[in-house]
C-alpha positions in Angstrom: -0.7 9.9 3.1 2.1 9.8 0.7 3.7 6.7 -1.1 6.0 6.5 -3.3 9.9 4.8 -4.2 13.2 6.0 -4.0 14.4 4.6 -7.5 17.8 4.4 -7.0 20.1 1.2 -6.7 20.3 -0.5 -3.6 23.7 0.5 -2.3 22.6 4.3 -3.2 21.9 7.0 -0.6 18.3 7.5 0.9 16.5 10.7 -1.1 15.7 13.2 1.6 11.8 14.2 0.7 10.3 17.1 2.4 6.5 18.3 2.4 5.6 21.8 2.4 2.3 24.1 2.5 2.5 27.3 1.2 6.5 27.2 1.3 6.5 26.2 5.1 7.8 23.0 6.2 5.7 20.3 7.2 7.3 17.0 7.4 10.6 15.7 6.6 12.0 12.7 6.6 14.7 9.9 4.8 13.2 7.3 2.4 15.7 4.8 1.3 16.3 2.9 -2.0 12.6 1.2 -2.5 9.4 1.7 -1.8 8.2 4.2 1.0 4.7 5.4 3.0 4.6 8.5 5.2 1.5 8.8 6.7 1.2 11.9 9.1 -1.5 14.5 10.3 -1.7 18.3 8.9 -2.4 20.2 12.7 -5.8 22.1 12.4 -5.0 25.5 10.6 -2.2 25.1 8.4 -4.2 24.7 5.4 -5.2 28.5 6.5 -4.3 31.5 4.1 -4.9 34.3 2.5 -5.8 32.3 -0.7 -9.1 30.2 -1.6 -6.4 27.2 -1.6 -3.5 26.2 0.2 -0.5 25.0 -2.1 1.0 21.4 -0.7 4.6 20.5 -2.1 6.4 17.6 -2.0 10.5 18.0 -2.9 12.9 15.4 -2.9 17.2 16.0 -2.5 19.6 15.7 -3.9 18.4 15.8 -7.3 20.5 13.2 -8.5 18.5 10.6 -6.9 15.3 10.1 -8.9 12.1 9.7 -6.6 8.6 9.2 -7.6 5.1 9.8 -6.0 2.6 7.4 -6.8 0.6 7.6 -3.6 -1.4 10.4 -2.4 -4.6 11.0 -0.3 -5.6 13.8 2.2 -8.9 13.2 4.5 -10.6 14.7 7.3 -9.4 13.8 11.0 -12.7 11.4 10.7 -11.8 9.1 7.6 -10.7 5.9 7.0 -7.4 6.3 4.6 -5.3 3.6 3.5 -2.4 2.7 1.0 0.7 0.1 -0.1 3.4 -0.5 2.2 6.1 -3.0 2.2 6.0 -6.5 0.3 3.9 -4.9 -2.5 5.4 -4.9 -6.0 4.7 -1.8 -8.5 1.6 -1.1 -10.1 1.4 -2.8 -13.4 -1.1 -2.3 -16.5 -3.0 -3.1 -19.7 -6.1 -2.7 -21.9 -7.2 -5.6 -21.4 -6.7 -6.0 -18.0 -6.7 -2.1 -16.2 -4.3 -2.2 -13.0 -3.3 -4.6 -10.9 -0.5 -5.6 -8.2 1.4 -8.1 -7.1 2.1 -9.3 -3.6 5.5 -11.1 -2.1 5.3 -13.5 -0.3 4.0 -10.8 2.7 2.6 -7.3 1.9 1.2 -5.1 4.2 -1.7 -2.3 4.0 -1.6 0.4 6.0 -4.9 2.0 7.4 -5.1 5.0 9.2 -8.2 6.9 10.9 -10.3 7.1 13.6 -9.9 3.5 15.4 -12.8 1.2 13.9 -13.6 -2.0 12.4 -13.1 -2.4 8.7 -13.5 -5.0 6.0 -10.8 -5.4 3.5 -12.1 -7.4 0.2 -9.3 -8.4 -2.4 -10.1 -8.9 -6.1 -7.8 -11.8 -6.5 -6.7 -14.3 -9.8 -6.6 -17.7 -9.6 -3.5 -18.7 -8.1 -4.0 -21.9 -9.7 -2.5 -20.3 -12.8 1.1 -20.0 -11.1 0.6 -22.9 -9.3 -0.4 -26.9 -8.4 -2.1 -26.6 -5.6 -4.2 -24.0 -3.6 -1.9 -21.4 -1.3 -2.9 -20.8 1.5 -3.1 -16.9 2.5 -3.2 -15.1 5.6 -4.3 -12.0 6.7 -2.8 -10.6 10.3 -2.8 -7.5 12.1 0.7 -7.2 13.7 0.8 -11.0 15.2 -3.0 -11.4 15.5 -4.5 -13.7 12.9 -7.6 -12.3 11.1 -8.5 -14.9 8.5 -7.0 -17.6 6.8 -8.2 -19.4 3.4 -6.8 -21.6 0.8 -7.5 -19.6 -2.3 -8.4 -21.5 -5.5 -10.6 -19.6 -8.1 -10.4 -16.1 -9.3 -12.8 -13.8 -6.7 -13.1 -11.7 -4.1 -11.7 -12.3 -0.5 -13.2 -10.4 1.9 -12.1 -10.5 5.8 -13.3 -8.2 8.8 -10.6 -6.4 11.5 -11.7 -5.7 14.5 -10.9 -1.8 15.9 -8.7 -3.4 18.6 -7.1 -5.8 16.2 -6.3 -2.6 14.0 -5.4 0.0 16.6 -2.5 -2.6 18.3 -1.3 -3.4 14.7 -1.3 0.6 14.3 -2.9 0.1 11.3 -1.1 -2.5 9.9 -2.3 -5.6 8.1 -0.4 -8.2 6.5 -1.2 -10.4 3.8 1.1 -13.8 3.4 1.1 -16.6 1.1 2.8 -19.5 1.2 3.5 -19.8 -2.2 5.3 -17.3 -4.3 7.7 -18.0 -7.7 10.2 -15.9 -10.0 9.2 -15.6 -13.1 13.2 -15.7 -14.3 13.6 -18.8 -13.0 10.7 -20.5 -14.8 12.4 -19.0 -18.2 9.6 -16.8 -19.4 11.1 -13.5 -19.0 14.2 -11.7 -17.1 12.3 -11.0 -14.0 13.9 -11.6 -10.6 10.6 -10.1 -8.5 9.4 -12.8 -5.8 5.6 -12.9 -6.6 3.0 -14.1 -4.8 -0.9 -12.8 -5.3 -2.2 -11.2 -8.2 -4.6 -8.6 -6.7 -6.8 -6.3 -9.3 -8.0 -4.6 -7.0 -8.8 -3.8 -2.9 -11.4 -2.0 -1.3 -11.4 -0.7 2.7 -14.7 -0.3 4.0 -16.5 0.5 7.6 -19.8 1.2 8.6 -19.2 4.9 8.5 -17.7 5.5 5.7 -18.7 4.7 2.1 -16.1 2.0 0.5 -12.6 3.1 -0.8 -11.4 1.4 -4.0 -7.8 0.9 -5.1 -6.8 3.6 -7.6 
């Protein structure tokens, strides 16, 4: 799995990013201004070598357009794997807080691994804080409705996915909120983003598995 964004402006070319082991191509493929996720298999003995380690490469051209990786996670044919797609906004930090995300009005996750059940938990803020009233938030798997809450109060949120749910979705799950604001237009700071959730943190879990936490 490999995430990352094409930084360039909107009416920029795509960056053509290519993946490599041991200086043999792997995977190749376009990513366009914005945020990208590849998520592919390695076929059994490529990681083969004459070396104690194989050496994985990831190259993006022309070199003009600035790209940057922030996602990355290899597993066995039998784990659960899972990262950002679309609708997210970037990573964001501080001391006091650590790392957190926020959501548009819909962001998806996508999971990837043997087809099981899994339970997603978010580590949510209050939207209260943004807001007047309670949103109400939605989790689907392609057009399938999972859960559905109105979210007050600063917590966890925790909702189970069925393997069928997950495998027809192929691996996708959406989160949607019916209330989002910009923060430009409420005169705090030039920010045009479209904000929904503040989420400090996720965790993907089955019963095989042990739990993987956002990093």
């Amino acid at each position: 799995l490999i995430g990352g964004r094409n930084l360039a402006g909107p009416n920029d070319p795509a960056a053509h990013m290519e993946v490599s082991i041991d200086g043999v191509s792997l995977q190749e493929w376009d990513a366009s201004p914005g945020f990208f996720l590849k998520v592919f298999d390695i076929p059994a003995g490529r990681l083969a070598g004459p070396r104690a380690w194989a050496a994985l490469s990831v190259e993006s051209t022309p070199p003009a357009v600035q790209t940057a990786i922030e996602q990355f996670d290899v597993q066995d044919e039998q784990s659960t794997i899972w990262g950002y797609d679309q609708g997210w906004q970037e990573a964001e930090y501080s001391m006091a807080l650590g790392v957190w995300r926020w959501t548009s009005d819909r962001a998806a996750l996508r999971i990837a691994g043997p087809p099981r059940a899994v339970r997603i938990t978010l580590t949510l803020e209050s939207p209260l804080r943004y807001f007047d009233a309670a949103p109400t938030v939605r989790a689907r798997a392609g057009e399938r409705e999972i859960a559905v809450s109105a979210i007050a109060a600063s917590g966890q949120w925790s909702f189970d996915v069925p393997a069928d749910a997950l495998q027809a979705s192929g691996g996708a799950i959406t989160i949607e909120t019916d209330k989002t604001f910009i923060p430009a237009e409420r005169g705090s700071v030039p920010d045009r983003r479209r904000l929904g959730l503040r989420v400090f943190a996720i965790q993907v879990s089955t019963g095989l598995t042990p739990t993987e936490t956002s990093r």
